[in-house]
N, C-alpha and C positions, 0 to 999 in steps of 0.2 A: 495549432502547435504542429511541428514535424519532427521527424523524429531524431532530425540533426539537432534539433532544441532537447534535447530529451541525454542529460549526463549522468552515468552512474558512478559515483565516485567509489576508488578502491573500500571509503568505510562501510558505502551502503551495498557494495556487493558481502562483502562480510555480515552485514544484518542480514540480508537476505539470505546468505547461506545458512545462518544460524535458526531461521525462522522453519517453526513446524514446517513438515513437507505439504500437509495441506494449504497453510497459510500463504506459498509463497504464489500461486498464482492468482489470490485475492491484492496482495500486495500490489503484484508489478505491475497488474490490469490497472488497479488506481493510480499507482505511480505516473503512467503513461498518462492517464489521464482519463479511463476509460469511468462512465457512472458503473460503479460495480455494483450497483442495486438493480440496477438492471440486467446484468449480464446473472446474478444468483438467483437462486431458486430466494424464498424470502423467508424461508427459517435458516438457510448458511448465508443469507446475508446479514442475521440480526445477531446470529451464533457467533461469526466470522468480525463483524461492530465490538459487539460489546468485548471480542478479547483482543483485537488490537486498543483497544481505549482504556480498558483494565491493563493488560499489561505493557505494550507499550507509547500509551497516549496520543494514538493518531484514531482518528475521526475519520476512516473508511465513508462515512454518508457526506462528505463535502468534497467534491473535486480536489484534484491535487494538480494545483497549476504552478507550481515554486517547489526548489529541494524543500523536504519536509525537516521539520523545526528539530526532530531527534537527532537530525543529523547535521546539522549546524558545528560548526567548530567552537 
């Protein structure tokens, strides 16, 4: 992937402004594409899991190679 492949639409810039401040550079790292289980320590990245899945239904432990499904029209 490059990063001209890589679009952030006006609605997911709004989720990511809305997203805890901690949250959001777990976000964008997966967004891009990055394995964020390897980039966190592995209690902020099970801490960091279980509350994007609880509260907003993204799976942080799977690559994100496609816009994510919350942000779908």
């Amino acid at each position: 992937m490059y990063d001209s492949d890589i679009v952030i639409t006006p609605k997911e810039q709004l989720f990511i402004i809305r997203l805890k401040s901690s949250l959001r550079s777990t976000y964008i790292s997966w967004r891009i594409g990055v394995r964020v289980d390897y980039l966190l320590p592995r209690e902020t990245f099970y801490r960091h899991k279980k509350i994007f899945l609880r509260e907003y239904n993204i799976d942080i432990g799977k690559v994100c190679i496609a816009q994510p499904a919350h942000l779908a029209d």
